[in-house]
N, C-alpha and C positions, 0 to 999 in steps of 0.2 A: 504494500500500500504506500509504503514512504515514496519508493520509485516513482508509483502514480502522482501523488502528487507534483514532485518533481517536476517530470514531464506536463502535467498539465499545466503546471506555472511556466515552465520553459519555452515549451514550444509555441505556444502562443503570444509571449511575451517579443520573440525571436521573430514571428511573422508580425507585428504589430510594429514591433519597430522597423523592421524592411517595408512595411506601408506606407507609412508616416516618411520615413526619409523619402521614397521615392515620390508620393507627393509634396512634398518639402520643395525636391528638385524640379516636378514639372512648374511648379508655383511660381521660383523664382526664374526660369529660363525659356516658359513658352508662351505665346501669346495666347489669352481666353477666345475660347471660341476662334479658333485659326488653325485647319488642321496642318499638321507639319509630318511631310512625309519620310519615312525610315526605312521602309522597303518597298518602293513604290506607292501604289493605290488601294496595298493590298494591308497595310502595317501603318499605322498613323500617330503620331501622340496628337489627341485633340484634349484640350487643356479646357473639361467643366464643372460647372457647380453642379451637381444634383439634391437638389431639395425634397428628392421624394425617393423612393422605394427602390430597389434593384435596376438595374437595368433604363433608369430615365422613369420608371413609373411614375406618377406624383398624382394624390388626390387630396393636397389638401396641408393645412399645417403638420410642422414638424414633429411636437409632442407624441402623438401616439404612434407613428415611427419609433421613436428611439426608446417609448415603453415599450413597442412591440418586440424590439433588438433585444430588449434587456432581458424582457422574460423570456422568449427563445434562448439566448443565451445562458439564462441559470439553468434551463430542462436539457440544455445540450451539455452543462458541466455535470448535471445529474445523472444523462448515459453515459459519462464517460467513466466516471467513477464506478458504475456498476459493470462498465462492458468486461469481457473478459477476454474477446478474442484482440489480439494488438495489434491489427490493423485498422481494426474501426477505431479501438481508442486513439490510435494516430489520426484518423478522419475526425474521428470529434474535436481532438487539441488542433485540428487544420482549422475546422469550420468557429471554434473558438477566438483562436487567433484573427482568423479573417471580420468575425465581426467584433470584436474587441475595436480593430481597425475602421471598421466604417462607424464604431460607436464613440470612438472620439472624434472622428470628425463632426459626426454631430451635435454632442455636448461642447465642443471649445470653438466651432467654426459657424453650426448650425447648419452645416448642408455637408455632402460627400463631395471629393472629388475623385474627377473620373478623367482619364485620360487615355486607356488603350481601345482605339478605334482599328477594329479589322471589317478586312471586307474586298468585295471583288472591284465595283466601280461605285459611282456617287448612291446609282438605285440598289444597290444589293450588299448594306451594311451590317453590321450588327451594333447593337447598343453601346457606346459607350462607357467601357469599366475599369476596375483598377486590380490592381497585388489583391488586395483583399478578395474579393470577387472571385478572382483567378482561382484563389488558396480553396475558398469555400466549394467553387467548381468542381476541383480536383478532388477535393474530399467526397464529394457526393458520388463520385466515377466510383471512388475505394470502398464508399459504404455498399454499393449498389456488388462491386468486384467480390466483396466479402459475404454478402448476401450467400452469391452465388455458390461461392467456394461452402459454404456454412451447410448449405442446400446438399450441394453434390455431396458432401461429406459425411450426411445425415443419413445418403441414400445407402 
């Protein structure tokens, strides 16, 4: 259990800070709303504020937003303390970390920033997001991976 802890302090902390710097840097170096190309039309840093929910969502004040963050967040630290297989508990300290990250954006800034824009041409983009986002992504692939493995494993 100590380890758990650990880790759950750890790795979150670790992607929270890798959030935070990297919007730190697009903050001071890109222009808002100005997409700035890195690999083409395909890879962009577009430098925004999001005031609302995942992905550009928004319906409305910030408040129950980032109650909604918080209390997700404490039933995500409650799987992970119980989980037992440690890949999901690694997906849980991902999905942790990553909204710890968009949680202080909106407690110290009031809005997200979002800045990795992919996509084919101007009509075939996807949403605007960040490290955080990415992190939470990638965990949900691992809870979804571990499902499986848990499944097959059963049989």
């Amino acid at each position: 259990m100590k380890n758990k802890i650990f880790y759950l302090i750890f790795i979150p902390t670790v992607i929270l800070i890798l959030d935070q710097i990297t919007k730190f840097f697009v903050e001071r170096n890109f222009p808002l709303h100005k997409p700035v190309e890195v690999v083409g039309n395909y890879l962009r840093i577009t430098f925004v504020y999001n005031p609302g929910i995942a992905f550009g969502l928004n319906f409305g004040e910030n408040f129950p937003y980032t109650l909604l963050a918080v209390l997700i967040t404490m039933f995500v630290i409650y799987l992970a303390i119980k989980e037992i297989s440690y890949l999901s508990f690694f997906a849980y300290c991902l999905i942790i970390g990553g909204a710890f990250g968009n949680l202080f954006d909106r407690i110290f800034r009031g809005f997200v920033v979002d800045f990795i824009d992919i996509g084919i041409n101007e009509n075939l983009r996807w949403f605007v997001f960040n490290l955080a986002d990415s992190v939470i992504t990638i965990a949900i692939f691992l809870l979804i991976i571990d499902s499986f493995l848990k499944r097959r494993k059963g049989n």
